[in-house]
Kinemage of the C-alpha trace (Angstrom):
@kinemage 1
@onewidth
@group {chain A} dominant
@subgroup {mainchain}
@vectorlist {calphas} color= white
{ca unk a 1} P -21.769 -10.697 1.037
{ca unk a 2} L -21.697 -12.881 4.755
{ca unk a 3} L -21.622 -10.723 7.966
{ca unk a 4} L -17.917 -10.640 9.256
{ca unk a 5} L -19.924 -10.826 12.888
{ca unk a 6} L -22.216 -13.523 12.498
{ca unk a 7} L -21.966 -15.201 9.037
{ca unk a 8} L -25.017 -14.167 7.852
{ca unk a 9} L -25.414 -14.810 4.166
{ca unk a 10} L -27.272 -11.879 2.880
{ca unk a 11} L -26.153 -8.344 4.014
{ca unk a 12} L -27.989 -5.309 2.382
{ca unk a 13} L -26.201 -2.519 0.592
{ca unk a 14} L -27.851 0.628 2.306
{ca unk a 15} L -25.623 3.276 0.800
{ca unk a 16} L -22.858 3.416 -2.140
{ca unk a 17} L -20.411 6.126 -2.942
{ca unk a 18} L -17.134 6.456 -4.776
{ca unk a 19} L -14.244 7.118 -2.569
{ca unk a 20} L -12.431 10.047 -2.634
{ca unk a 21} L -9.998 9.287 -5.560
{ca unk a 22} L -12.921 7.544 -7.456
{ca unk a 23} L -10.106 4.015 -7.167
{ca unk a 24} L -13.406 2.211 -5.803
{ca unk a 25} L -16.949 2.168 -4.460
{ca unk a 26} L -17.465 2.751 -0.943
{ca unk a 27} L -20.234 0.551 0.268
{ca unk a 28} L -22.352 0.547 3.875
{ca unk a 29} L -23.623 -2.544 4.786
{ca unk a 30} L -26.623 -3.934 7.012
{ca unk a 31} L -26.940 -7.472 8.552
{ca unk a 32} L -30.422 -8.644 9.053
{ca unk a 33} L -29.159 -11.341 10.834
{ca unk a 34} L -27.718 -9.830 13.967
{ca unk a 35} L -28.041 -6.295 13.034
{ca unk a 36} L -24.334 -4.716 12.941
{ca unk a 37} L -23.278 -2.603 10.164
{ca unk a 38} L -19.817 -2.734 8.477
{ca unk a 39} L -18.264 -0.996 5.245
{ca unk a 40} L -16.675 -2.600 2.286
{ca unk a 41} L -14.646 -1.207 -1.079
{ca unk a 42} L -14.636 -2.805 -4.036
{ca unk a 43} L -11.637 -1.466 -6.479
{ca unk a 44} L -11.338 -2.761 -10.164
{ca unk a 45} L -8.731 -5.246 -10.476
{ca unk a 46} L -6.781 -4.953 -14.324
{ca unk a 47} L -5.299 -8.578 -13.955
{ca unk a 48} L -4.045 -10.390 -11.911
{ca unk a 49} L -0.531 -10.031 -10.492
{ca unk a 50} L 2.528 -11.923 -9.307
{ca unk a 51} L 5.131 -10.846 -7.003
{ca unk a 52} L 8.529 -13.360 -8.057
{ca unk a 53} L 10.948 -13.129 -5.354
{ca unk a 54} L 15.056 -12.709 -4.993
{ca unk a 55} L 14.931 -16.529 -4.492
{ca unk a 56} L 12.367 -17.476 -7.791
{ca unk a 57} L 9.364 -17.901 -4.897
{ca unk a 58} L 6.010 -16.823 -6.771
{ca unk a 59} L 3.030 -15.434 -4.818
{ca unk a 60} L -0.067 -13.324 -5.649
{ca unk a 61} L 0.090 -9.658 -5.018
{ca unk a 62} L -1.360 -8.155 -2.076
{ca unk a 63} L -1.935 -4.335 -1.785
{ca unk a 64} L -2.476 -4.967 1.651
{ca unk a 65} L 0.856 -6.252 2.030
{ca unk a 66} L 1.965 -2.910 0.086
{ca unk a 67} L -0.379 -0.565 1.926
{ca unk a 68} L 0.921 -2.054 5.491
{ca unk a 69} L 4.389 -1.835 4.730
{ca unk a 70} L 4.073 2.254 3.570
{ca unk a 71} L 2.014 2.662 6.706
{ca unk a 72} L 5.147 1.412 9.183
{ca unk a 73} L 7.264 3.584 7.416
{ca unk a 74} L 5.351 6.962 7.766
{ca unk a 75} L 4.612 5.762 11.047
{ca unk a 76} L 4.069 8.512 13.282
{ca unk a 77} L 4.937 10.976 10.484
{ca unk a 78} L 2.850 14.311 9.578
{ca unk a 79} L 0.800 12.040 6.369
{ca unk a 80} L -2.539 11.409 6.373
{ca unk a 81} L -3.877 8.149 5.949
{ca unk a 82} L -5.899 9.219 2.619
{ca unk a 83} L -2.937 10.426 0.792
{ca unk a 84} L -1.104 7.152 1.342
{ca unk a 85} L -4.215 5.184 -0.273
{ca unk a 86} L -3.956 7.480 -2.655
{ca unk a 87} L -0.167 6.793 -3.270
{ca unk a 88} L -0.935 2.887 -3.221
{ca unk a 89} L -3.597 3.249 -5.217
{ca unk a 90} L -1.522 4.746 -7.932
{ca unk a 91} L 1.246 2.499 -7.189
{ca unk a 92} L -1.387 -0.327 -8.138
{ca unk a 93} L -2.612 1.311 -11.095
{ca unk a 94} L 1.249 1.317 -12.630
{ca unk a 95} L 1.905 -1.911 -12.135
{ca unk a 96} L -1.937 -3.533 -13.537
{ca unk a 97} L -0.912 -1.230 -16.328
{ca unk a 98} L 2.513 -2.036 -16.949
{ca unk a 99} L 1.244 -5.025 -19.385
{ca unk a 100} L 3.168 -7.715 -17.244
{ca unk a 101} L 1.741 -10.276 -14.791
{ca unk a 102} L 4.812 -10.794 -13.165
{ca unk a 103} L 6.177 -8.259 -11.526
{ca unk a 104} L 9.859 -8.555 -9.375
{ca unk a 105} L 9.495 -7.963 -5.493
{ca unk a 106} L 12.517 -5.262 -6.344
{ca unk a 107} L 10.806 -3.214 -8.970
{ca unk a 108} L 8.054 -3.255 -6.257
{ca unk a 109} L 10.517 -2.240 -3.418
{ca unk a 110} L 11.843 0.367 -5.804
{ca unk a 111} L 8.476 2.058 -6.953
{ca unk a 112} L 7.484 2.250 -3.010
{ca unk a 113} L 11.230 4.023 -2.327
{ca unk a 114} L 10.364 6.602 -5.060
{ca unk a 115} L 6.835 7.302 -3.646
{ca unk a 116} L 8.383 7.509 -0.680
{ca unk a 117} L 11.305 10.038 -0.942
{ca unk a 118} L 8.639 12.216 -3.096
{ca unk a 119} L 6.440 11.790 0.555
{ca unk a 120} L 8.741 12.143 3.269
{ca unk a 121} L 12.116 12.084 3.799
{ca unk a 122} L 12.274 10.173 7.051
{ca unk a 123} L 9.700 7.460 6.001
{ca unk a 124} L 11.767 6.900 2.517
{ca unk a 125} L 15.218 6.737 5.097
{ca unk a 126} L 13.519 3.945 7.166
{ca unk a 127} L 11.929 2.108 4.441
{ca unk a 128} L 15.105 1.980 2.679
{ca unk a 129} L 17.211 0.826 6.376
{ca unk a 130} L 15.320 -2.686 5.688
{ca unk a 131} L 14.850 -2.707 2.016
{ca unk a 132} L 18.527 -2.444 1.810
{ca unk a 133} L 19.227 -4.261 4.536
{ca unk a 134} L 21.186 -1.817 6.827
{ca unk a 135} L 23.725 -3.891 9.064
{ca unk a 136} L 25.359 -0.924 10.966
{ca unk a 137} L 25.087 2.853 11.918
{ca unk a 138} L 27.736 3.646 8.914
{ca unk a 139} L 25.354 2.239 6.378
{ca unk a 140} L 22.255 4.336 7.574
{ca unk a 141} L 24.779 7.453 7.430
{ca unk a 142} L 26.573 6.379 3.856
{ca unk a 143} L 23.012 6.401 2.534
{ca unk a 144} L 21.924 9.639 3.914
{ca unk a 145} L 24.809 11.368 2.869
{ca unk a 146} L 23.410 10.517 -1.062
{ca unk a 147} L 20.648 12.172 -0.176
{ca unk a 148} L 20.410 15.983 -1.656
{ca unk a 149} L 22.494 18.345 0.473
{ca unk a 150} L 19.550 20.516 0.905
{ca unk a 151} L 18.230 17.385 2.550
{ca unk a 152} L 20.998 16.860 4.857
{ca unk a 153} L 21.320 20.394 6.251
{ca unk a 154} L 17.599 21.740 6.736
């Protein structure tokens, strides 16, 4: 693997361990080249995915782009950052193993809403204000007042 710092060629594993929901292996690196130190994760990949778009687009799944877009949601919210790996992680895991390649950007936007209202009720409210494209103050309150009465009135 190069060194993210210098470009080295050949870092040194010095220590490997399986993260905490055994989804991939934890690995500390050395450079010999400049000396720094970095971590990497290697996770088993089932196939390889495609996200098809509202308007036909194709482009490879990123987990990144999954992981980053949970993260602004529970922004600032009681969740620790392991749990939501853990929630992409399985997220990842149902689509590899739903047997199809290509996978539509809604079914994607719905699995995350689902997570989401399972995790937190305010993160699932703001992730669906720009899934669903809320235009005005009546749509955020039309949608909240679907939500579970218990929900509504704490």
């Amino acid at each position: 693997m190069r060194c993210p710092f210098c470009g080295h060629d050949d870092t040194q594993v010095k220590d490997s361990r399986p993260t905490e929901d055994n989804s991939a292996i934890r690995r500390r690196r050395f450079c010999p080249g400049c000396g720094a130190r970095f971590t990497t994760f290697e996770r088993v990949q089932l196939r390889e995915l495609t996200v098809v778009k509202s308007t036909g687009q194709r482009e490879p799944f990123d987990r990144e782009k999954l992981l980053r877009s949970m993260r602004i949601a529970l922004r600032k919210r009681p969740i620790d950052a392991d749990r939501i790996d853990r929630v992409v992680n399985s997220l990842v895991r149902q689509l590899e193993s739903s047997g199809e390649s290509e996978i539509p950007s809604k079914q994607i936007g719905e699995m995350i809403m689902n997570a989401l209202q399972n995790l937190d009720q305010v993160a699932y409210i703001r992730y669906a204000s720009v899934y669903k494209d809320f235009r005005e103050a009546a749509d955020f309150n039309d949608f909240v007042e679907q939500l579970a009465p218990e929900a509504q009135h704490p």
